[in-house]
C-alpha positions in Angstrom: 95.6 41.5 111.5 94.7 45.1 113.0 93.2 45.1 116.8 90.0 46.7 116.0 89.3 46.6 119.8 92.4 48.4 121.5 91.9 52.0 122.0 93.7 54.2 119.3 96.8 56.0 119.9 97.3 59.8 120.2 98.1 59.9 116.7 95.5 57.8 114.9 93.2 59.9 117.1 94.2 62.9 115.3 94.4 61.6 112.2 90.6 60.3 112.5 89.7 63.6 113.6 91.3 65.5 110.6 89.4 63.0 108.3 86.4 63.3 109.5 86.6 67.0 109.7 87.3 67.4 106.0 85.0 68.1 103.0 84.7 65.0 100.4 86.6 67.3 98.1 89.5 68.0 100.5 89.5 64.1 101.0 89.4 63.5 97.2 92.4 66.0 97.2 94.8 64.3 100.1 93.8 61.0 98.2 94.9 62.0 95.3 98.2 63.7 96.6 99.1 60.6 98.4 99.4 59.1 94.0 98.5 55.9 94.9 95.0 53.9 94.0 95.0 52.4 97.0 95.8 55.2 98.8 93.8 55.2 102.4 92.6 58.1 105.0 96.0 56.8 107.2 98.2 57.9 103.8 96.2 61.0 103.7 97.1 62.3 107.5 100.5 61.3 106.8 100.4 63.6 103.3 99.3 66.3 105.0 101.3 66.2 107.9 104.4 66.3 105.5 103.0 69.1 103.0 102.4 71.4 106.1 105.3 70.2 107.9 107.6 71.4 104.4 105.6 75.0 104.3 106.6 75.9 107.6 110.3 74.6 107.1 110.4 76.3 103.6 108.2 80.0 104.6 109.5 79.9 108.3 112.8 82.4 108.1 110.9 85.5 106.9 108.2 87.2 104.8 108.4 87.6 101.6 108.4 91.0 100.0 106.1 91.7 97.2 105.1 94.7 95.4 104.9 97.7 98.4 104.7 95.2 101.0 105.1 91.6 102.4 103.6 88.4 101.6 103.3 85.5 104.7 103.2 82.3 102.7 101.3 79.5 104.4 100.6 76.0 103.9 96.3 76.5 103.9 95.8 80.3 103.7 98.6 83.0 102.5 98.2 86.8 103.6 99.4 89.7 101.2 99.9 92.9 102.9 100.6 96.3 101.0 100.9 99.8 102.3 99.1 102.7 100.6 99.3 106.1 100.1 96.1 106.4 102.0 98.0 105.4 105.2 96.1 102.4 105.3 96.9 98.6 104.5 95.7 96.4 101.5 95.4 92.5 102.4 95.0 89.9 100.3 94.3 86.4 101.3 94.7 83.3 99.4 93.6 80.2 99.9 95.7 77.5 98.7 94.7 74.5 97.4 95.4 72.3 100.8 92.5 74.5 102.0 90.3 74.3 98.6 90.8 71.5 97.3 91.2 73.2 93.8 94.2 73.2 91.6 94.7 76.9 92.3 94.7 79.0 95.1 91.5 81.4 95.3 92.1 84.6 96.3 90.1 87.7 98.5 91.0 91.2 98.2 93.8 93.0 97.0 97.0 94.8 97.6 95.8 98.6 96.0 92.0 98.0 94.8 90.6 96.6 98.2 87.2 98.6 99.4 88.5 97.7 102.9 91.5 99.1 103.7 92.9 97.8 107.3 94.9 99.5 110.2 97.4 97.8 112.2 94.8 96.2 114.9 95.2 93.2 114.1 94.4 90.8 116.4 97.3 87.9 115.9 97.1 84.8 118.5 99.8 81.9 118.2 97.9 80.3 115.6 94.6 82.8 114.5 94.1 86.2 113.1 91.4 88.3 113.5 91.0 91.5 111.2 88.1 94.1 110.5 88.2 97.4 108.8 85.7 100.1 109.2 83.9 100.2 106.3 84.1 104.4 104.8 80.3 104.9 103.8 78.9 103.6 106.9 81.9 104.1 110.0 79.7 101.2 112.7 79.9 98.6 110.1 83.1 96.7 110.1 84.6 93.6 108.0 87.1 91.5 107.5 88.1 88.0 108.7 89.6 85.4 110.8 91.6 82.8 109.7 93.6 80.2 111.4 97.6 80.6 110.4 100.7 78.3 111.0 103.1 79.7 113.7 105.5 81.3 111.7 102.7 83.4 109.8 101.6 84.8 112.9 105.3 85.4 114.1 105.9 86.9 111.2 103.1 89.3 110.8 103.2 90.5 114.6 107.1 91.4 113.7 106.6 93.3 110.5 103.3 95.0 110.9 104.0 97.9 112.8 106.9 98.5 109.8 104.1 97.7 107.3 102.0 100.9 109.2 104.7 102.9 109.0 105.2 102.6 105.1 101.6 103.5 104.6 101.9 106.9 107.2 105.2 107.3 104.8 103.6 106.8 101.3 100.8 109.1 102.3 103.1 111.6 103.3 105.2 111.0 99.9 102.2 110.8 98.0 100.7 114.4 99.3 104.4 116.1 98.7 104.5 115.0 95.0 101.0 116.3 94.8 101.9 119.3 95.5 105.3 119.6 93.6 103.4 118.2 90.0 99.8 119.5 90.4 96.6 118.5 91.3 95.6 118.8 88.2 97.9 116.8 86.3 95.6 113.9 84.6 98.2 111.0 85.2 97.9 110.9 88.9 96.2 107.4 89.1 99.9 105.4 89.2 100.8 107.9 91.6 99.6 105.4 94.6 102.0 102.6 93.4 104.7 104.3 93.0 105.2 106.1 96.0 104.1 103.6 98.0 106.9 101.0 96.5 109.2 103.8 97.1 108.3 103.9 100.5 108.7 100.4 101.4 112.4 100.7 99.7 113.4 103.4 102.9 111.5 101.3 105.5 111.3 97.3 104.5 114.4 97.3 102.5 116.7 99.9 104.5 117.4 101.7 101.2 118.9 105.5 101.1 117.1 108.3 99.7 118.8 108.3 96.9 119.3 104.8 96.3 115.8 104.2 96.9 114.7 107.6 94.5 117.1 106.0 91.8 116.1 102.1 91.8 112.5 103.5 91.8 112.9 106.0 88.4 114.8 102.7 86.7 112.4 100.3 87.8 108.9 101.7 87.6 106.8 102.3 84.4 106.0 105.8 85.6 109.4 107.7 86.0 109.0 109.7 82.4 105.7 111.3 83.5 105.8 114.9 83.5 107.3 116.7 86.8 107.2 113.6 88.5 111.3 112.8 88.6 111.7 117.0 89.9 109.5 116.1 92.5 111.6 113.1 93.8 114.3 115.7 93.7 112.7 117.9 96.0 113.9 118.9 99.5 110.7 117.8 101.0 110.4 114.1 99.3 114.0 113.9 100.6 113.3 114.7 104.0 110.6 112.6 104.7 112.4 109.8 103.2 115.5 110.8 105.1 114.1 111.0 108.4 112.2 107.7 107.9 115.2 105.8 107.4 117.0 107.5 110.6 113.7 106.9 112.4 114.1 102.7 111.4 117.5 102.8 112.2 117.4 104.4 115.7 114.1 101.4 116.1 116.9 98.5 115.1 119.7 100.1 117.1 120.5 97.8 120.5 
Protein backbone atom coordinates (compact mmCIF):
# COMPACT_ATOMS: atom_id res chain seq x y z
CA UNK A 1 0.00 0.00 0.00
CA UNK A 2 1.61 3.53 -1.17
CA UNK A 3 2.16 6.29 1.75
CA UNK A 4 0.08 8.96 0.22
CA UNK A 5 1.11 11.17 3.14
CA UNK A 6 5.12 11.12 3.08
CA UNK A 7 6.60 13.79 1.15
CA UNK A 8 7.83 12.68 -2.42
CA UNK A 9 11.26 12.12 -3.27
CA UNK A 10 13.50 14.22 -5.61
CA UNK A 11 12.61 12.01 -8.32
CA UNK A 12 8.85 11.61 -8.12
CA UNK A 13 9.00 15.38 -7.74
CA UNK A 14 10.38 15.68 -11.14
CA UNK A 15 8.54 13.22 -12.64
CA UNK A 16 5.15 15.05 -11.39
CA UNK A 17 6.48 18.11 -12.69
CA UNK A 18 7.22 16.77 -16.25
CA UNK A 19 3.64 15.36 -16.27
CA UNK A 20 1.96 18.01 -15.40
CA UNK A 21 3.81 20.20 -17.69
CA UNK A 22 2.94 18.18 -20.77
CA UNK A 23 0.15 18.56 -23.40
CA UNK A 24 -2.66 15.69 -23.29
CA UNK A 25 -1.17 14.73 -26.59
CA UNK A 26 2.49 14.48 -25.40
CA UNK A 27 0.90 12.40 -22.51
CA UNK A 28 -1.05 10.25 -24.95
CA UNK A 29 2.36 9.79 -26.71
CA UNK A 30 4.72 8.71 -23.60
CA UNK A 31 1.60 6.46 -22.76
CA UNK A 32 1.63 4.87 -25.68
CA UNK A 33 5.47 4.50 -25.92
CA UNK A 34 5.61 2.87 -22.61
CA UNK A 35 3.20 -0.28 -24.96
CA UNK A 36 1.48 -1.22 -22.06
CA UNK A 37 -2.55 -0.65 -21.31
CA UNK A 38 -1.88 -0.10 -18.09
CA UNK A 39 0.76 2.01 -18.60
CA UNK A 40 0.82 4.98 -15.80
CA UNK A 41 2.37 8.76 -15.63
CA UNK A 42 5.32 6.88 -13.33
CA UNK A 43 6.06 4.52 -16.71
CA UNK A 44 5.87 7.61 -18.73
CA UNK A 45 8.80 9.65 -16.76
CA UNK A 46 10.74 6.57 -16.74
CA UNK A 47 10.15 6.28 -20.92
CA UNK A 48 11.30 9.44 -21.42
CA UNK A 49 14.03 9.56 -19.19
CA UNK A 50 15.47 6.43 -21.23
CA UNK A 51 14.59 7.83 -24.87
CA UNK A 52 16.45 11.10 -24.01
CA UNK A 53 19.00 9.39 -22.03
CA UNK A 54 19.70 6.98 -25.57
CA UNK A 55 19.78 10.31 -27.92
CA UNK A 56 22.45 11.84 -26.06
CA UNK A 57 24.44 8.44 -25.72
CA UNK A 58 23.76 7.68 -29.51
CA UNK A 59 24.23 11.81 -31.02
CA UNK A 60 26.82 12.73 -28.22
CA UNK A 61 30.41 12.07 -30.20
CA UNK A 62 29.81 14.58 -33.04
CA UNK A 63 27.57 16.28 -35.65
CA UNK A 64 26.44 14.80 -38.32
CA UNK A 65 27.31 16.10 -41.78
CA UNK A 66 24.54 16.60 -44.24
CA UNK A 67 24.38 18.19 -47.51
CA UNK A 68 26.92 21.54 -47.26
CA UNK A 69 26.79 21.42 -43.59
CA UNK A 70 26.14 19.71 -40.21
CA UNK A 71 23.14 18.38 -38.65
CA UNK A 72 22.95 18.34 -34.41
CA UNK A 73 20.50 15.49 -33.74
CA UNK A 74 18.54 15.79 -30.60
CA UNK A 75 16.23 13.87 -28.61
CA UNK A 76 13.15 16.94 -28.81
CA UNK A 77 14.34 19.39 -31.39
CA UNK A 78 17.23 18.70 -34.23
CA UNK A 79 19.17 21.77 -35.87
CA UNK A 80 20.35 21.62 -39.61
CA UNK A 81 22.90 24.02 -40.40
CA UNK A 82 24.16 24.69 -44.09
CA UNK A 83 26.52 27.26 -45.54
CA UNK A 84 25.64 29.28 -48.59
CA UNK A 85 27.16 31.01 -51.20
CA UNK A 86 25.69 34.11 -49.85
CA UNK A 87 28.16 33.83 -46.87
CA UNK A 88 25.31 33.33 -44.77
CA UNK A 89 23.88 30.18 -42.88
CA UNK A 90 20.60 28.13 -43.61
CA UNK A 91 19.01 26.42 -40.39
CA UNK A 92 16.56 24.08 -40.16
CA UNK A 93 14.90 22.89 -37.16
CA UNK A 94 12.98 19.81 -36.59
CA UNK A 95 10.91 18.93 -34.05
CA UNK A 96 10.83 15.42 -33.30
CA UNK A 97 8.00 13.56 -32.26
CA UNK A 98 9.10 13.51 -28.29
CA UNK A 99 8.45 17.18 -28.73
CA UNK A 100 5.13 16.82 -31.06
CA UNK A 101 3.61 14.18 -30.17
CA UNK A 102 3.19 13.27 -34.01
CA UNK A 103 4.51 10.30 -35.73
CA UNK A 104 6.89 12.53 -37.69
CA UNK A 105 9.12 15.13 -37.00
CA UNK A 106 7.81 18.76 -38.26
CA UNK A 107 10.24 20.77 -39.63
CA UNK A 108 11.01 24.92 -39.92
CA UNK A 109 13.14 26.39 -42.44
CA UNK A 110 15.63 25.04 -44.66
CA UNK A 111 19.20 24.39 -45.51
CA UNK A 112 19.23 26.67 -49.20
CA UNK A 113 15.50 28.17 -49.55
CA UNK A 114 15.27 29.87 -46.01
CA UNK A 115 14.16 33.80 -46.29
CA UNK A 116 16.25 34.12 -43.10
CA UNK A 117 19.60 33.47 -43.52
CA UNK A 118 21.67 33.50 -40.07
CA UNK A 119 25.28 34.68 -39.13
CA UNK A 120 27.33 33.16 -36.56
CA UNK A 121 25.80 35.12 -33.38
CA UNK A 122 24.35 32.59 -32.04
CA UNK A 123 23.71 32.83 -28.65
CA UNK A 124 24.33 29.00 -27.31
CA UNK A 125 23.93 28.53 -23.28
CA UNK A 126 24.62 24.97 -21.74
CA UNK A 127 21.26 23.92 -22.53
CA UNK A 128 19.37 26.94 -24.84
CA UNK A 129 19.91 28.60 -28.16
CA UNK A 130 18.96 31.83 -29.04
CA UNK A 131 19.09 32.83 -32.93
CA UNK A 132 17.73 35.90 -34.96
CA UNK A 133 18.55 37.02 -38.41
CA UNK A 134 17.96 40.40 -39.81
CA UNK A 135 15.41 40.23 -41.97
CA UNK A 136 16.78 41.90 -45.89
CA UNK A 137 13.60 44.10 -46.74
CA UNK A 138 13.31 45.70 -43.54
CA UNK A 139 17.27 45.63 -41.63
CA UNK A 140 15.40 46.58 -37.67
CA UNK A 141 13.21 43.62 -37.85
CA UNK A 142 14.82 40.49 -36.77
CA UNK A 143 13.66 36.68 -36.39
CA UNK A 144 14.47 33.55 -35.50
CA UNK A 145 14.11 31.35 -32.34
CA UNK A 146 15.03 29.93 -29.14
CA UNK A 147 14.90 26.52 -28.30
CA UNK A 148 16.05 24.52 -25.41
CA UNK A 149 18.82 21.73 -26.62
CA UNK A 150 20.49 18.64 -24.80
CA UNK A 151 24.21 19.32 -23.82
CA UNK A 152 25.81 17.80 -26.50
CA UNK A 153 23.79 19.85 -29.16
CA UNK A 154 24.98 22.96 -27.66
CA UNK A 155 28.66 21.59 -27.36
CA UNK A 156 28.51 20.62 -30.55
CA UNK A 157 27.27 23.71 -32.29
CA UNK A 158 29.57 26.22 -30.25
CA UNK A 159 32.54 23.84 -31.63
CA UNK A 160 31.61 23.79 -35.30
CA UNK A 161 30.02 27.08 -35.96
CA UNK A 162 32.77 29.24 -36.54
CA UNK A 163 33.96 26.33 -39.27
CA UNK A 164 30.27 26.44 -40.46
CA UNK A 165 30.93 30.56 -41.03
CA UNK A 166 33.85 29.93 -42.67
CA UNK A 167 32.40 27.53 -45.37
CA UNK A 168 29.76 30.13 -46.24
CA UNK A 169 32.72 33.31 -46.49
CA UNK A 170 34.37 30.25 -48.69
CA UNK A 171 31.32 29.22 -50.97
CA UNK A 172 30.70 32.89 -51.65
CA UNK A 173 34.06 33.45 -52.63
CA UNK A 174 33.93 30.08 -54.83
CA UNK A 175 30.70 30.96 -56.02
CA UNK A 176 31.71 34.73 -57.33
CA UNK A 177 35.04 33.03 -59.10
CA UNK A 178 32.96 30.57 -61.19
CA UNK A 179 30.78 33.43 -61.97
CA UNK A 180 33.20 35.03 -63.46
CA UNK A 181 35.11 32.13 -65.25
CA UNK A 182 31.36 30.69 -66.94
CA UNK A 183 29.36 34.03 -67.36
CA UNK A 184 26.80 35.84 -65.88
CA UNK A 185 24.86 35.14 -68.32
CA UNK A 186 24.91 31.60 -68.56
CA UNK A 187 21.03 30.43 -67.86
CA UNK A 188 21.98 27.41 -65.59
CA UNK A 189 23.32 29.36 -62.72
CA UNK A 190 20.49 28.32 -60.21
CA UNK A 191 22.48 24.82 -58.99
CA UNK A 192 25.38 26.97 -58.81
CA UNK A 193 24.62 27.67 -54.91
CA UNK A 194 24.67 23.90 -54.03
CA UNK A 195 27.41 23.05 -55.63
CA UNK A 196 29.91 25.28 -54.60
CA UNK A 197 28.89 25.43 -51.35
CA UNK A 198 29.15 21.35 -50.97
CA UNK A 199 32.48 21.84 -52.34
CA UNK A 200 33.34 24.16 -49.86
CA UNK A 201 32.48 22.22 -46.94
CA UNK A 202 34.68 19.19 -48.57
CA UNK A 203 38.07 21.77 -47.95
CA UNK A 204 36.87 23.01 -44.54
CA UNK A 205 34.39 20.24 -42.66
CA UNK A 206 35.96 17.33 -44.30
CA UNK A 207 39.77 18.38 -44.63
CA UNK A 208 39.64 17.43 -48.26
CA UNK A 209 42.51 18.69 -50.91
CA UNK A 210 41.73 20.82 -53.73
CA UNK A 211 41.84 18.41 -55.97
CA UNK A 212 40.37 15.61 -54.13
CA UNK A 213 37.70 17.87 -53.11
CA UNK A 214 37.29 19.39 -57.12
CA UNK A 215 37.21 15.67 -58.19
CA UNK A 216 34.68 13.89 -55.63
CA UNK A 217 32.55 17.01 -56.38
CA UNK A 218 32.45 16.58 -60.60
CA UNK A 219 31.63 12.57 -59.77
CA UNK A 220 29.26 13.20 -57.25
CA UNK A 221 27.01 16.13 -58.15
CA UNK A 222 24.30 16.36 -60.85
CA UNK A 223 25.84 19.46 -62.21
CA UNK A 224 29.48 18.67 -63.35
CA UNK A 225 28.48 18.31 -67.36
CA UNK A 226 27.16 21.98 -67.37
CA UNK A 227 28.83 24.03 -69.78
CA UNK A 228 32.29 25.78 -68.60
CA UNK A 229 31.54 24.86 -65.21
CA UNK A 230 34.45 21.78 -64.86
CA UNK A 231 37.24 24.70 -66.62
CA UNK A 232 36.27 26.82 -63.99
CA UNK A 233 37.09 24.29 -61.11
CA UNK A 234 40.30 24.05 -63.02
CA UNK A 235 41.12 27.57 -62.67
CA UNK A 236 44.03 29.17 -60.71
CA UNK A 237 41.69 31.25 -58.77
CA UNK A 238 39.03 28.37 -57.59
CA UNK A 239 42.32 26.57 -56.66
CA UNK A 240 43.65 29.22 -54.55
CA UNK A 241 40.95 29.94 -52.52
CA UNK A 242 40.39 26.39 -51.97
CA UNK A 243 44.09 25.95 -51.22
CA UNK A 244 44.51 28.54 -48.84
CA UNK A 245 41.38 27.57 -46.96
CA UNK A 246 42.55 24.31 -46.22
CA UNK A 247 46.16 25.69 -45.03
CA UNK A 248 44.10 28.34 -43.16
CA UNK A 249 42.07 25.04 -41.11
CA UNK A 250 45.09 23.38 -40.77
CA UNK A 251 47.28 26.09 -39.17
CA UNK A 252 43.59 26.58 -36.78
CA UNK A 253 43.94 22.55 -35.72
CA UNK A 254 47.76 22.75 -35.42
CA UNK A 255 48.83 22.52 -31.35
Amino acid sequence: MQDVTRAPTAEEQAGMDWWNAQSEQLRSYWLKEVGSTTASAADAWVKFKTARDLSEKLYGQRPLRMHSGLEFVGFEFSLGVFPGDDGWLGVRVVAEPPATGHKEGATLGSESTSRLRFGVNAQIGSTTLEWFAQDEHVPLYWEGFKLVLQPHQCEQLRASLPRLGRTAVLAQSLSTAVKRSIGEDVPTLHYLGGFVADLAARVVLDGQTAADAISAQLAEHWAAKEKGLQAALQGPEVTALLETARFAEKQRSAP
